[in-house]
N, C-alpha and C positions, 0 to 999 in steps of 0.2 A: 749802781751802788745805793742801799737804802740807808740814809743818816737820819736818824730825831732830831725834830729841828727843837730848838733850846728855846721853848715855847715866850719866854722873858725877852728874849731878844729876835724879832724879827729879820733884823739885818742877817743874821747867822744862818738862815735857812739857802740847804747848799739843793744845788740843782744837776750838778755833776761840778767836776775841779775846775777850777780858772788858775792858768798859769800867768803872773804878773809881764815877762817877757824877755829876751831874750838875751844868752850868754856865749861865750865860745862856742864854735862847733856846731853852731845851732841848736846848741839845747838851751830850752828855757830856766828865765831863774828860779828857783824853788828852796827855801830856809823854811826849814819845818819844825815844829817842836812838838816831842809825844810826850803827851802827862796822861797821870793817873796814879789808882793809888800802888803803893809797895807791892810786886809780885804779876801784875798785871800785864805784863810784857812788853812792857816800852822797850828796852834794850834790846829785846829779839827782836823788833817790830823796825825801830831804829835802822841797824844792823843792814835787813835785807832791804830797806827804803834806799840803804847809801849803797849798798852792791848795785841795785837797779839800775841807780839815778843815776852812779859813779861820781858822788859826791861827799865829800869829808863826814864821820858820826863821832860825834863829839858826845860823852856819855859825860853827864856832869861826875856821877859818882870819883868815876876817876879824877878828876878836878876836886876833887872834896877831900877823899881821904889820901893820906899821910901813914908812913908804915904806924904800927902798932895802933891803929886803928884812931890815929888822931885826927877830930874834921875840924877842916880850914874854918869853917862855919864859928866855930868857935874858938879856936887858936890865933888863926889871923884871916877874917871875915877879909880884909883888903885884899890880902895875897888870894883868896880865893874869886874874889869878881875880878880881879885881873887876870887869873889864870880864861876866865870866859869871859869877859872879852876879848883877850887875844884871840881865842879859839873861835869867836863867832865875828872875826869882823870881812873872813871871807865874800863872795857873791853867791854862797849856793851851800847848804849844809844841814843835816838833819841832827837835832840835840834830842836825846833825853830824859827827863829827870824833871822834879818839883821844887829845886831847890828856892825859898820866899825871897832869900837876899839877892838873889841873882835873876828872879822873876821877871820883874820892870826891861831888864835890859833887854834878856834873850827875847822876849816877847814881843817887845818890841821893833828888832831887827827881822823877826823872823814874819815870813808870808801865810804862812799855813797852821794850824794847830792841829794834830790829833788824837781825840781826849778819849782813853779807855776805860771806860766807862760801862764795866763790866758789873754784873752781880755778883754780890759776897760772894756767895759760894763756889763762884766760877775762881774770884779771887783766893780767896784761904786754898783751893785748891793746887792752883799756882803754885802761890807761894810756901806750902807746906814742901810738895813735891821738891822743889827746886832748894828750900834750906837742908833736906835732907840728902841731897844729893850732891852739894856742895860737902856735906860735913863726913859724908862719908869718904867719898875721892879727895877733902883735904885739898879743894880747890883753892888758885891759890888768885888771890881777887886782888882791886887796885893797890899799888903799893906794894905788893907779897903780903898784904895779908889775907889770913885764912877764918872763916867760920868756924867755933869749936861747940861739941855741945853744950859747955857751961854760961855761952853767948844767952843761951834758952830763957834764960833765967832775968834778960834784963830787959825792962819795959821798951828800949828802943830796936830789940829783935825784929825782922820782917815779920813772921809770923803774928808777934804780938800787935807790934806797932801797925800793920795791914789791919787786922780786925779790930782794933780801936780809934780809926781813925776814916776806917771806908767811910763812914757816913758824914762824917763833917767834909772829907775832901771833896764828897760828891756835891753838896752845900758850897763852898769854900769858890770850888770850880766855875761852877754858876753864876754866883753873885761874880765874881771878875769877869766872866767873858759878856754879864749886861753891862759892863764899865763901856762909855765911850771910847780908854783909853784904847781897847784892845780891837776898835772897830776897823783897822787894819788887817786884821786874820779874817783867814777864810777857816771856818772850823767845821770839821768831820769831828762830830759825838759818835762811836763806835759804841753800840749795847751788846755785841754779842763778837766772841774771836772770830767767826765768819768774815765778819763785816774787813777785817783787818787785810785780807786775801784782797778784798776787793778794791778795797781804794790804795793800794798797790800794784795791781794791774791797772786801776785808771790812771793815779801817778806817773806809771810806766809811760803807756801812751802818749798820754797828754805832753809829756817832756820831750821826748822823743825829736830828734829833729825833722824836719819838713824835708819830704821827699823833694831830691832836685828836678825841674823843670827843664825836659827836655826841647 
């Protein structure tokens, strides 16, 4: 797997995966969190990390929104880190999402990070694709709610809020992962969806438990 090492932080330069150690079954432990910016494919990415690993994915979104499109974030920020911390105090889990208030914790419990860290254009492409595909099938998202296209029109849309904020988040992401705090994580920076396949099948592997000794 080829990762960019996060040239600010030494400590981060990955060599291949290191799993912390071991859980039922013989599979290793492994608490992962995918960030990046809106449309990036954390949740697809997510998704086939917890089919593989057969380990819990814990999508914050779902934990955030509230039918008619209320976030916990703002309604009842409590009720919302409780909802993740229940959901991460497992041994073994892949979260993902950006959410700032609920940052510290998940971060913290979790072994792994990995950060998509894609090019705009690769971005906006994403996430253009994927709002228009929701709003056509009337996809029905956390809560039952749905995307409509009068959604379009407000500044915290994915479309919009992705392209006004790729570049600080790419900023944002850096300066915390040179934090001491975060020098628990093992962090895979992904620059390209390729990269995503791969440290996937290393995942795979690497978890995998140990052939018994005959």
């Amino acid at each position: 797997m080829q990762t960019a090492d996060i040239t600010s932080t030494p400590r981060h330069r990955i060599a291949g995966i290191i799993i912390p150690g071991p859980i039922g079954g013989g599979r290793s432990i492994v608490r992962i969190v995918v960030v990046g910016t809106a449309g990036a494919g954390k949740t697809t990415l997510a998704k086939a990390i917890a089919t593989a690993l057969a380990i819990p994915h814990v999508e914050l979104d779902a934990l955030h929104w509230d039918p008619g499109w209320n976030a916990l974030s703002i309604t009842n920020p409590n009720e919302f880190a409780r909802r993740v911390a229940a959901a991460t105090t497992g041994p073994a889990w892949v979260v993902d999402g950006n959410y700032g208030q609920v940052r510290a914790l998940v971060w913290r419990r979790a072994t792994h990070l990995i950060w998509l860290d894609y090019d705009r254009r690769v971005i906006m492409a994403r996430v253009i694709r994927r709002t228009f595909a929701r709003a056509v099938s009337r996809t029905r998202l956390w809560s039952g709610n749905v995307e409509r296209w009068r959604h379009l029109l407000r500044p915290s849309h994915p479309i919009r809020w992705a392209w006004s904020t790729w570049r600080r988040r790419r900023t944002e992401i850096e300066a915390l992962l040179a934090q001491d705090e975060q020098a628990n994580l093992i962090v895979h920076r992904l620059r390209h969806p390729a990269e995503a396949n791969r440290v996937l099948q290393e995942l795979t592997r690497a978890t995998a438990p140990a052939p018994m000794k005959r």
